[in-house]
N, C-alpha and C positions, 0 to 999 in steps of 0.2 A: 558490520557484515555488509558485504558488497548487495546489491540489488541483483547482479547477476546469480549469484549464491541463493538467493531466496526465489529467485523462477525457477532453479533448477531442484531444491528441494523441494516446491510446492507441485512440483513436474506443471509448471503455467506456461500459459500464450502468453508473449508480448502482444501488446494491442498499439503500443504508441511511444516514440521515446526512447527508442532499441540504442540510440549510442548512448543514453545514460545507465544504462547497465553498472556502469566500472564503479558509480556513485554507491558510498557507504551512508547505510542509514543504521542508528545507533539504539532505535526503542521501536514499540508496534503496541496498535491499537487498534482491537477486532471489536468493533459495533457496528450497528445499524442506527443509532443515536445519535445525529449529528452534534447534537447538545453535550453528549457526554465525551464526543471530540474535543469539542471548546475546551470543557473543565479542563483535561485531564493529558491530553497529550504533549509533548515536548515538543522541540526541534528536529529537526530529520528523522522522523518518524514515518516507518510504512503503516499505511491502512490497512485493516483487512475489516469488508465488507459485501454484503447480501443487499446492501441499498442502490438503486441503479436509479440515480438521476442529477442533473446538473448540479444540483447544491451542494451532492460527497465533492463536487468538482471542487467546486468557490470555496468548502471547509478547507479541504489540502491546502489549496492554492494559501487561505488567510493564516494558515501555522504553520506555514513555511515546507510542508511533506514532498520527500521527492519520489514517492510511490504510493500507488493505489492497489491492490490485488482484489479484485472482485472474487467471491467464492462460490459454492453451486453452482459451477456453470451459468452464472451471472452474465451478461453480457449491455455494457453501455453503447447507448445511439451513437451515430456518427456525429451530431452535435456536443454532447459529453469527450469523446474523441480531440475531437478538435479544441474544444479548452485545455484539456490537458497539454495538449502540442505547445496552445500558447503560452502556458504558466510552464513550460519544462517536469512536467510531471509525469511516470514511467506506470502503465497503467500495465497492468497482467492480471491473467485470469485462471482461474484454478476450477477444476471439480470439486476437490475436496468442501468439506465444510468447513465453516468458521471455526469451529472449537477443534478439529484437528491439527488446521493450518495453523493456528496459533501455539497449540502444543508442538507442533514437529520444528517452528520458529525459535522457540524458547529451548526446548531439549537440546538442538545446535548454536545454540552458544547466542541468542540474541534477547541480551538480557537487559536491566538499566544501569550494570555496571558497568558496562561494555565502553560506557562512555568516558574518555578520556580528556582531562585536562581542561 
């Protein structure tokens, strides 16, 4: 599923990274546990997160993710900002909650078999 695809079903801000948009990411991982990022997430995987501070940054950055989606109206400093610019990471931000945003991900097609080859 394109990144574009997923700010507009989550109806999200871009916050940073707007011409990575067209980038397809193939799995999603909605915690607040940065520890249960490490275990558990793949490659090109979006976040979906309620944790706002530099470390959801440096996790992305360390497993390769090329989007972050804050949720509740979450909102990262301009410091968090700006790493993401440097790592090329596509940061957006949602009203919704965590457990909706991840249902309405999954329901449209972004699932772990999505991944090809």
């Amino acid at each position: 599923m394109k990144i574009d695809k997923i700010q507009e079903l989550l109806d999200a801000k871009v916050l940073c990274c707007e011409e990575l948009l067209g980038s397809h990411v193939y799995s999603a991982c909605g915690s607040d546990m940065m520890s249960d990022v490490l275990a558990y997430v793949k490659d090109q995987a979006v976040l979906l997160t309620g944790l706002v501070n530099s470390q959801v940054i440096r996790t992305a950055e360390m497993m390769d993710m090329r989007c972050i989606v804050f949720v509740r109206s979450k909102m990262p400093n301009e410091e968090m900002i700006r790493l993401a610019k440097e790592s090329g990471i596509v940061l957006l931000a949602t009203s919704k909650r965590m457990y909706e945003a991840c249902g309405i991900l999954y329901t449209n097609g972004l699932k772990k078999d999505e991944v090809s080859g």
